[in-house]
Every structure is written in structure tokens, then in C-alpha cells.
VOKOL-967782 format. One line per field, with one value per residue (C-alpha): chain; residue in three letters; residue number from 1; x, y, z. Coordinates in steps of 0.2 Angstrom, whole numbers, plus 5000, padded with zeros to 4 digits. Layout:
kette: [A,...] .
rest: [ALA,...] .
nr: [NUM,...] .
px: [X,...] .
py: [Y,...] .
pz: [Z,...] .
This chain:
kette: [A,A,A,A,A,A,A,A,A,A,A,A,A,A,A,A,A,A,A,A,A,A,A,A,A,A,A,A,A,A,A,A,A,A,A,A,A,A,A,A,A,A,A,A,A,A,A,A,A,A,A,A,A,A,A,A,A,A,A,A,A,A,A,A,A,A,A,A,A,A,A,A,A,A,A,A,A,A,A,A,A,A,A,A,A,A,A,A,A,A,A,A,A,A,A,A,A,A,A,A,A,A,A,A,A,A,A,A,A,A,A,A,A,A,A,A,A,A,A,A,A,A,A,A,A,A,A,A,A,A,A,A,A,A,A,A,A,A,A,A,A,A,A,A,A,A,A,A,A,A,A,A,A,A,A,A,A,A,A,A,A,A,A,A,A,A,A,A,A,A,A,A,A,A,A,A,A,A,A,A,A,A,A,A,A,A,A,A,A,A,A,A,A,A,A,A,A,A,A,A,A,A,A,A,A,A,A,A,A,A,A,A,A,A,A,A,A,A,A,A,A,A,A,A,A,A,A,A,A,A,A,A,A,A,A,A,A,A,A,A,A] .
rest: [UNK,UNK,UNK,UNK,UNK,UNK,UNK,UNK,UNK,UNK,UNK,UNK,UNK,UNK,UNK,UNK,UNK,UNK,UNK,UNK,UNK,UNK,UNK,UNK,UNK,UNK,UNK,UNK,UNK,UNK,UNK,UNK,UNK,UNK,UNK,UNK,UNK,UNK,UNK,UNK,UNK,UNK,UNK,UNK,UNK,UNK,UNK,UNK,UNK,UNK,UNK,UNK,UNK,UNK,UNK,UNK,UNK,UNK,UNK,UNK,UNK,UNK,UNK,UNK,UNK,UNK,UNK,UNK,UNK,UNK,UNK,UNK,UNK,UNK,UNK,UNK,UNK,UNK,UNK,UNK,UNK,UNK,UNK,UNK,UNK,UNK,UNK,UNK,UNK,UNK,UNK,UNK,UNK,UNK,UNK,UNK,UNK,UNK,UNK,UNK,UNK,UNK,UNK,UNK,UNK,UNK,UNK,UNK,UNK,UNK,UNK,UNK,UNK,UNK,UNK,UNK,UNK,UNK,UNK,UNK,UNK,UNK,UNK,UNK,UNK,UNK,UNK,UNK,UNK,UNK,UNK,UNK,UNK,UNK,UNK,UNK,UNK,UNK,UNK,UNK,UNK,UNK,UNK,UNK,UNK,UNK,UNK,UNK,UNK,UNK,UNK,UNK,UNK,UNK,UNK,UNK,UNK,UNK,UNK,UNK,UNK,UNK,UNK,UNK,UNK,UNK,UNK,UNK,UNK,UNK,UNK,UNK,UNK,UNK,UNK,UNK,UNK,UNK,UNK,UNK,UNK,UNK,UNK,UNK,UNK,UNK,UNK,UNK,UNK,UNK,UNK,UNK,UNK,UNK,UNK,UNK,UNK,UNK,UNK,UNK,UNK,UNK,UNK,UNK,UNK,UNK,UNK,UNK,UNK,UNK,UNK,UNK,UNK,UNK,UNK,UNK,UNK,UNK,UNK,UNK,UNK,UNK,UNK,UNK,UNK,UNK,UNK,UNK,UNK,UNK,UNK,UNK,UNK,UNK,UNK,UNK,UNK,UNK,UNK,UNK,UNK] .
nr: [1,2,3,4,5,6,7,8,9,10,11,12,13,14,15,16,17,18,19,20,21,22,23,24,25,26,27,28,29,30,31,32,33,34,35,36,37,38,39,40,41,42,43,44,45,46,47,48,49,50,51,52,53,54,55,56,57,58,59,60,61,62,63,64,65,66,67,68,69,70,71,72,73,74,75,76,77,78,79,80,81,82,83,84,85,86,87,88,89,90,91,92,93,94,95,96,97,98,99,100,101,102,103,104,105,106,107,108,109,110,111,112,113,114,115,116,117,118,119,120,121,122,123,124,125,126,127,128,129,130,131,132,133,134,135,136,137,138,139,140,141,142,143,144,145,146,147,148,149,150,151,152,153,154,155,156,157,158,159,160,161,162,163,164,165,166,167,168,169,170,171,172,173,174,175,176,177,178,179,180,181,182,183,184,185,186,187,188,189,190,191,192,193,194,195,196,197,198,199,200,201,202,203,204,205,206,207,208,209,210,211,212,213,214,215,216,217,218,219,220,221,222,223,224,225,226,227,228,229,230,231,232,233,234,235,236,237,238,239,240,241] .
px: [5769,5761,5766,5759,5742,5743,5758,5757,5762,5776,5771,5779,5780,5775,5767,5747,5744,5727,5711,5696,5678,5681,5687,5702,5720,5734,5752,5769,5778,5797,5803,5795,5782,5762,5749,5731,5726,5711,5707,5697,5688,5671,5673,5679,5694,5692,5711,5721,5721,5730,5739,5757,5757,5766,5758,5761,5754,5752,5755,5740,5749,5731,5732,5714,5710,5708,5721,5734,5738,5730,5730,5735,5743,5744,5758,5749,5761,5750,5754,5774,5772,5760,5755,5736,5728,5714,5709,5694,5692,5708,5699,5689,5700,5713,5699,5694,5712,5713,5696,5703,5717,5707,5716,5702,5701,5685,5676,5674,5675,5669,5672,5668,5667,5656,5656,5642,5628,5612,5600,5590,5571,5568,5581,5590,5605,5624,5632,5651,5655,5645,5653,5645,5652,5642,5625,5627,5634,5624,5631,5638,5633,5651,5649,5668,5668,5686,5691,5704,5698,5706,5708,5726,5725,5707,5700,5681,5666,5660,5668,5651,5633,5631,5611,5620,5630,5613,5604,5617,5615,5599,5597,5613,5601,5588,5596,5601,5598,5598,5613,5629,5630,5647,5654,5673,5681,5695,5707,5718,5731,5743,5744,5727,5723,5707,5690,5672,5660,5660,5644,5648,5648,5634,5624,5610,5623,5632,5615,5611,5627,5625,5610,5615,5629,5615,5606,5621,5631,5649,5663,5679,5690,5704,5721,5732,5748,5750,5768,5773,5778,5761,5750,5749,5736,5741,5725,5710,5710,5700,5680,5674,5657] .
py: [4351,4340,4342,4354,4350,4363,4369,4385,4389,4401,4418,4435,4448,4463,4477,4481,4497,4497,4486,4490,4488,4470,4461,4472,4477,4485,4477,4484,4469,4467,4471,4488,4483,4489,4475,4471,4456,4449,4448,4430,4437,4448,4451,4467,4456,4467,4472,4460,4473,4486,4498,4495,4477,4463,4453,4437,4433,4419,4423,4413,4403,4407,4418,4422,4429,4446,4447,4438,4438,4432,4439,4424,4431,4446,4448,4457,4465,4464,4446,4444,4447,4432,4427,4426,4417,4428,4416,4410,4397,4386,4380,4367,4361,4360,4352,4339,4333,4335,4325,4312,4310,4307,4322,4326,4311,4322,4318,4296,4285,4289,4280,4290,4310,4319,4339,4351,4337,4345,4345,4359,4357,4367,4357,4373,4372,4363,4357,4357,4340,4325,4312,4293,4275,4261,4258,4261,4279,4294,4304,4320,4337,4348,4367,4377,4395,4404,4415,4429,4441,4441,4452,4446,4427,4427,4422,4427,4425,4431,4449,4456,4452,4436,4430,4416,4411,4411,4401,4388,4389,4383,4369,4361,4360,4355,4339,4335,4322,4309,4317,4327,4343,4351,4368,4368,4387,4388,4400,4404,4413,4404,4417,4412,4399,4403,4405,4415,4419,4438,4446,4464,4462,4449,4445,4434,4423,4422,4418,4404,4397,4394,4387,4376,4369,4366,4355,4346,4354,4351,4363,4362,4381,4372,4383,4384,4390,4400,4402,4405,4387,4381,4377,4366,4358,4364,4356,4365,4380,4385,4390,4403,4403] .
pz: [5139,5123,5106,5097,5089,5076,5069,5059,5040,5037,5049,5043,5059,5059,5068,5070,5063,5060,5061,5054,5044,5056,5044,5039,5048,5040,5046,5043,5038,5045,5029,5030,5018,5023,5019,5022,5030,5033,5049,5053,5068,5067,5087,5096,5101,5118,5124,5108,5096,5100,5089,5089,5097,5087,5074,5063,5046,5036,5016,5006,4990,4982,4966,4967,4985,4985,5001,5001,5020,5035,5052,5065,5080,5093,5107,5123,5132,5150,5153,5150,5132,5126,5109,5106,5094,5082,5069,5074,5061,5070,5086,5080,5067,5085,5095,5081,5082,5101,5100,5089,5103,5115,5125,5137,5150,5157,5143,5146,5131,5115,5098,5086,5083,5071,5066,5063,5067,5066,5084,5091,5093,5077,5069,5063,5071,5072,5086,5085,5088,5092,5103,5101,5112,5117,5118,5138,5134,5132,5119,5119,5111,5115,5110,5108,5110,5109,5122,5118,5133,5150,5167,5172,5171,5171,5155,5152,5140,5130,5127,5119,5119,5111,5107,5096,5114,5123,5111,5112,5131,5129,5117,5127,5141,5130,5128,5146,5153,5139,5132,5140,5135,5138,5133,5129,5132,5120,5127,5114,5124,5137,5152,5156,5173,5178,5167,5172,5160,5156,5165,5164,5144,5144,5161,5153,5146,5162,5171,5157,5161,5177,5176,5164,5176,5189,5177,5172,5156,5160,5155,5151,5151,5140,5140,5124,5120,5107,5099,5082,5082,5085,5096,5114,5127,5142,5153,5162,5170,5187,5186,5193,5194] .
């Protein structure tokens, strides 16, 4: 197992007692006290937020936000009590540094790595991470989604309808061949070893997925463990397409 590539701030345990309006959840702190955190993560966050299931929570040193604690993690009780990550503003900061390690062989030589460059044919939108080498390399345009949904050890997405997910589906393919378009699957839980997209929730994205493979986008499923400590690269899992 690698060192961890993130390492979280201080986390406070408590329990989930309520999530709501999206962006709100209301955790009984260890200490017996009842807090609202914010809750970095618009999704339905589909079987990881259930009422009762173990929480951690950073503590923001920011005098002027209007709540002081953030939810981070969720322990599922399905898969042998695993920690899932919910802040979905850490997985590209952990793939930025995972990039700048050069952590994924899959990916070739590249020398430098920019974020949020802007492509598309109207120009309008960003891609994640834009990967540059010689002048006999193409480039590469890599899109990062985080997955948090499972069946068993199967992790899928999306875990809703996603038109945003389908439009990035698109303009990847937009760019192949000239470029390499590769979709990296963030799977912020660690009981996961196998990845498909999500078709009951979202069948046109799992359709544009697979005809993005046949046309050359690459994808890398990349599990994670997720621990109070921090979090780990623990490799690919299987597609299942």
C-alpha cells in the first residue's frame, strides 16, 4: 500500500442524524454535542448516508463561516465497516498530487500538468487536468468523477442522471484522436474492486461511455482508501463494461 496522498485535519466522530436541504447534516459529536456541518456533496450520495452510521468531521479555524464543521467521512456498514469519503472537493486536489507523482504508469510520460484548462468546441467548458510531454506525445485531456455508490464491491457511475457527465462524454470524444481522452473513476471508498457505469440510474451515459471506449477514451476506475488517517492509491479496479 502507498503512503497516503492526503492526510486529513483533525476529524471529530460522531454519528449521522440527519442530512438535509443537500447541503446540510446534523451530527451528534462524541462529546454528546449536536452540530451542523456542511455537507460538500450536492449528490443523493445513494446507500452513504444513512441515519445512524458513523461520521467524521473537520472543525474549520475560520471565524467567519457560517458553519464551522465539515462533513468528511461515512462508515458503511455493508462492506466490513468501510470509511467513505463525501467531500467532493478532495479528489482532484488527490489526483493533482497523485499526477505530480507520477502514480499512474497507464498514463505514459508527461512533463507537465495543468488544471481547469479550458477545451470544448464552444470553448465553454474545463477539463480537469491537461497532461503535456514532447512534441511526439499527444496530449491528454483526463476528466475525474468520484464514485461513492456500490453493489457489494462493485462501484458504479453515476448514482443519478447526470447531463454534465454526458456532456463530458462527449467533448472527450471530441478530441480523439489527436488527443487521449481518459476518464479517471475516483472511488473514494476501499471495499470496491470492480467499476461499471451505473445504467439503471443513467443509461444514456452508460451508452456514451461505451462508445467512447470504442473510439479510444481510456479509463482508469482508481480505488482509494479512505481512513481517518488519510487517504491511499490502492491501483485499478476491474471494468465491466
Amino acid at each position: 500500500m502507498t503512503d497516503c496522498l492526503y492526510n486529513y485535519p483533525t476529524l471529530y466522530p460522531g454519528i449521522l442524524l440527519k442530512r438535509y436541504k443537500r447541503f446540510f447534516a446534523d451530527v451528534q459529536l462524541d462529546s454528546g454535542e449536536v452540530v451542523i456541518a456542511h455537507c460538500p456533496n450536492t449528490g443523493p450520495m445513494t446507500g452513504v448516508s444513512t441515519i445512524g452510521s458513523a461520521v467524521q468531521v473537520s472543525k474549520s479555524d475560520n471565524p467567519h463561516r457560517k458553519l464551522g464543521y465539515t462533513l468528511e467521512l461515512i462508515q458503511v456498514n455493508d462492506n466490513q465497516k468501510a470509511w467513505v469519503g463525501v467531500n467532493t472537493a478532495l479528489p482532484n486536489r488527490v489526483i493533482k498530487l497523485a499526477l505530480e507523482k507520477h502514480l499512474f504508469p497507464e498514463l505514459g510520460e508527461y512533463e507537465q500538468v495543468k488544471g481547469e484548462v479550458v477545451y470544448g468546441k464552444d470553448r465553454k467548458s474545463r477539463i480537469d487536468f491537461y497532461l503535456t510531454g514532447s512534441a511526439e506525445q499527444r496530449p491528454i485531456y483526463l476528466e475525474v468523477k468520484n464514485t461513492t455508490w456500490c453493489q457489494g464491491t462493485l462501484a458504479l457511475f453515476p448514482d443519478t442522471e447526470t447531463t454534465r457527465g454526458q456532456k463530458h462524454l462527449r467533448e472527450l470524444m471530441e478530441v480523439l484522436p489527436a488527443s487521449r481522452s481518459v476518464m479517471l473513476y475516483f472511488i473514494n471508498r476501499g471495499d470496491c474492486v470492480e467499476f461499471a457505469p451505473g445504467d439503471t440510474t443513467d443509461p444514456v451515459y452508460g451508452q456514451l461511455l461505451r462508445e467512447a471506449i470504442n473510439l479510444g477514451l481510456e479509463v482508469l476506475p482508481c480505488r482509494f482508501d479512505i481512513s481517518p488517517e488519510g487517504i491511499r492509491y490502492l491501483g485499478l479496479a476491474k471494468l465491466k463494461i
